[in-house]
DOBADREN-879848 format. One record per residue (C-alpha): residue in one letter; residue number from 1; x, y, z. Coordinates in Angstrom, 1 decimal. Each point is the difference from the previous one (the first is absolute). Layout:
BEGIN
+---------+-----+--------+--------+--------+
! residuo ! num !      x !      y !      z !
+---------+-----+--------+--------+--------+
!       A ! NUM !      X !      Y !      Z !
...
+---------+-----+--------+--------+--------+
***
This chain:
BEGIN
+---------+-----+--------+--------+--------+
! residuo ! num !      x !      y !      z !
+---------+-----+--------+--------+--------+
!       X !   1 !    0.0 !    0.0 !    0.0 !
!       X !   2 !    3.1 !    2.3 !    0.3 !
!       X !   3 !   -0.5 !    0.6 !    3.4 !
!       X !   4 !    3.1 !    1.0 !    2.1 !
!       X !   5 !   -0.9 !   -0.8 !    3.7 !
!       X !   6 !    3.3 !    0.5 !    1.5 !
!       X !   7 !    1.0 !    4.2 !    0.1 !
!       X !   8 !    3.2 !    1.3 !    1.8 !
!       X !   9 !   -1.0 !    2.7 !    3.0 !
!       X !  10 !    2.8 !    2.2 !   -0.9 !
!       X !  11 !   -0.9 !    0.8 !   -3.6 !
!       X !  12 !   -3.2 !   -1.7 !   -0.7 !
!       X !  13 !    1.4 !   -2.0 !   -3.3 !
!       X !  14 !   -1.9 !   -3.1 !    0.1 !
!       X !  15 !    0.9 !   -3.8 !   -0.7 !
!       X !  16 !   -1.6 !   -3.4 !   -1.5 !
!       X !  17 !    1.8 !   -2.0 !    2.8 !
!       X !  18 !    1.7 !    0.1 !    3.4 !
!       X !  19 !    3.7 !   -0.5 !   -1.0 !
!       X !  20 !    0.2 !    2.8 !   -2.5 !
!       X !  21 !   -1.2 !    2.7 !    2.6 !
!       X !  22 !    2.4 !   -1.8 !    2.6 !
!       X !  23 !    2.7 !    0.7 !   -2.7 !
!       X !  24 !   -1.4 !    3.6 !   -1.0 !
!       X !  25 !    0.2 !    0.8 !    4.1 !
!       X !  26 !    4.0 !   -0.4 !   -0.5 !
!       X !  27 !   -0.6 !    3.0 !   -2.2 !
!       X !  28 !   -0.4 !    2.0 !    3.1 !
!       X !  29 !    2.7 !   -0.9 !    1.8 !
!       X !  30 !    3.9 !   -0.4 !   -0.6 !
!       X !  31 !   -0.7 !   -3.3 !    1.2 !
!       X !  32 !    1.5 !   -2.8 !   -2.7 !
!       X !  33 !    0.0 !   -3.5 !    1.5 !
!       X !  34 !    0.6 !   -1.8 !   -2.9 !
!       X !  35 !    4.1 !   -0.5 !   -0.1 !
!       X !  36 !    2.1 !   -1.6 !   -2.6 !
!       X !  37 !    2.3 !   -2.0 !    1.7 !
!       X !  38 !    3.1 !    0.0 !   -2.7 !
!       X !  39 !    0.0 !    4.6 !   -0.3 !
!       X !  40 !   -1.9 !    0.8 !    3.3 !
!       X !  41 !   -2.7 !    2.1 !   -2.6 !
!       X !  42 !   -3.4 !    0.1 !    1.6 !
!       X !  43 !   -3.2 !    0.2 !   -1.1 !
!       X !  44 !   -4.0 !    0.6 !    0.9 !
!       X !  45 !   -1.0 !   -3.2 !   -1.4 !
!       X !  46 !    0.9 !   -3.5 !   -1.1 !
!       X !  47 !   -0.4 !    0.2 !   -3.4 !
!       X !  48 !    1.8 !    3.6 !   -0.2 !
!       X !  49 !    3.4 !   -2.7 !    1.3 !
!       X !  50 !   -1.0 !   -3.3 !   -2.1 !
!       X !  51 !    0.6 !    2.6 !   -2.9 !
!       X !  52 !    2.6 !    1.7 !    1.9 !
!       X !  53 !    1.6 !   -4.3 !    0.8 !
!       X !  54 !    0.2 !   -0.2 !   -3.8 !
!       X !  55 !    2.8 !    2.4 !   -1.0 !
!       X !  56 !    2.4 !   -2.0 !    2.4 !
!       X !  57 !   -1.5 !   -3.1 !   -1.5 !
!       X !  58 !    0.0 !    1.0 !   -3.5 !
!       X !  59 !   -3.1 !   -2.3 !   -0.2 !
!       X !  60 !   -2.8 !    1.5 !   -2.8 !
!       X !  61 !   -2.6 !   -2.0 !   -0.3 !
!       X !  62 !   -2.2 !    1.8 !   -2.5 !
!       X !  63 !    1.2 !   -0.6 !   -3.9 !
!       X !  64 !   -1.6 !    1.3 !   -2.8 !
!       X !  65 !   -1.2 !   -2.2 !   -2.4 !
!       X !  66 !    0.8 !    2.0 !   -2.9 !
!       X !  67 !    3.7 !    0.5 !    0.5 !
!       X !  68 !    0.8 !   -2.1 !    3.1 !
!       X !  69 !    1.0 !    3.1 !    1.7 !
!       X !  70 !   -0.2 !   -0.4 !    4.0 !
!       X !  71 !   -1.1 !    2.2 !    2.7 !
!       X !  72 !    0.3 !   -0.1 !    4.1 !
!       X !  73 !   -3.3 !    2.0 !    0.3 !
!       X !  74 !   -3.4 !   -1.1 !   -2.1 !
!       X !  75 !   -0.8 !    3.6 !   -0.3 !
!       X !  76 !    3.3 !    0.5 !   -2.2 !
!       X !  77 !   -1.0 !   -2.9 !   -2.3 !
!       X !  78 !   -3.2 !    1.9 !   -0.7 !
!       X !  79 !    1.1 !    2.7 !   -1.0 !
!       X !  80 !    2.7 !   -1.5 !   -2.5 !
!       X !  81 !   -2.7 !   -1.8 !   -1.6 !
!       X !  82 !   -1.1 !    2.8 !   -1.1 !
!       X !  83 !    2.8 !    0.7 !   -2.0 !
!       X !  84 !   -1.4 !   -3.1 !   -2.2 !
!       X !  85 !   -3.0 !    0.8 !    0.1 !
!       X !  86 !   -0.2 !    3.7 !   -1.3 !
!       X !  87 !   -2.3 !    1.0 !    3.2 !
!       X !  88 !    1.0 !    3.4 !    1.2 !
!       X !  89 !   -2.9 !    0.4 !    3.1 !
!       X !  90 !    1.2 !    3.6 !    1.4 !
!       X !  91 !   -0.8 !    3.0 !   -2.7 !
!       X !  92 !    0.9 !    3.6 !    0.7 !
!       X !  93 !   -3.1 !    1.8 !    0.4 !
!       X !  94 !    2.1 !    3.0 !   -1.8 !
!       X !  95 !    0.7 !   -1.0 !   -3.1 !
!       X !  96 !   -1.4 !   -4.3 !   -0.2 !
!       X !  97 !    3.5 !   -1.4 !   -0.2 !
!       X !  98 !    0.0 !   -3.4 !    1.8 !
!       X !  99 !    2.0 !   -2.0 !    2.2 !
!       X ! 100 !    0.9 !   -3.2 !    0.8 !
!       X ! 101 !    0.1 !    0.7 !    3.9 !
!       X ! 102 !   -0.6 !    2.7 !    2.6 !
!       X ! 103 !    3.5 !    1.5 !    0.6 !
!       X ! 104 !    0.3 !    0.9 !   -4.0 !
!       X ! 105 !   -3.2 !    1.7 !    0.3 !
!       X ! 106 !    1.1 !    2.0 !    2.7 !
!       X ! 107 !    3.3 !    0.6 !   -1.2 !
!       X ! 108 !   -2.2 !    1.5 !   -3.5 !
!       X ! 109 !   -1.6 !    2.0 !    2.2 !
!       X ! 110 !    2.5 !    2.0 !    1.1 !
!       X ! 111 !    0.5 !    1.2 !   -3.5 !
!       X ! 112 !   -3.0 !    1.6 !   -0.1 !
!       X ! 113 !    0.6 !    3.0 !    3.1 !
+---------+-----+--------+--------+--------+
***
């Protein structure tokens, strides 16, 4: 139903489940219990050092099918597809040019002021 029945009391942002407004709380805080135990880096959640776990492991699990290209992150392997596919999501409200993610649009932007 897109109900989010979990809110933080500090800013009001509200959540689908438990654990993502336990990690959001860390948000608030300088508190990062999460530690890698080979760099001493720390982090507010798990998942933030599972990604984190991967750069000393060298382990990337997510290949692209296309080109056999790997990635430590699924979010990275996403957005490479794209390169193969031609989809360019993130257009400049400016002048229509598209891009393939976020940070190029933004980056575009700039050339606007």
């Amino acid at each position: 139903t897109g109900e989010r029945p979990f809110h933080c009391t500090d800013c009001g942002k509200r959540f689908y489940q438990s654990s993502e407004l336990v990690a959001h709380r860390y948000s608030h805080t300088s508190e990062r219990p999460y530690k890698c135990e080979v760099c001493g880096k720390s982090f507010i959640n798990s998942s933030h050092l599972l990604i984190h776990w991967r750069i000393h492991t060298g382990e990337r699990p997510y290949k692209c099918e296309e080109c056999g290209r790997r990635f430590n992150v699924s979010s990275h392997l996403v957005i490479h597809r794209r390169i193969h596919t031609g989809e360019r999501p993130y257009k400049c409200d400016e002048c229509g040019k598209s891009f393939i993610n976020s940070s190029n649009l933004t980056q575009h932007q700039r050339t606007h002021n």
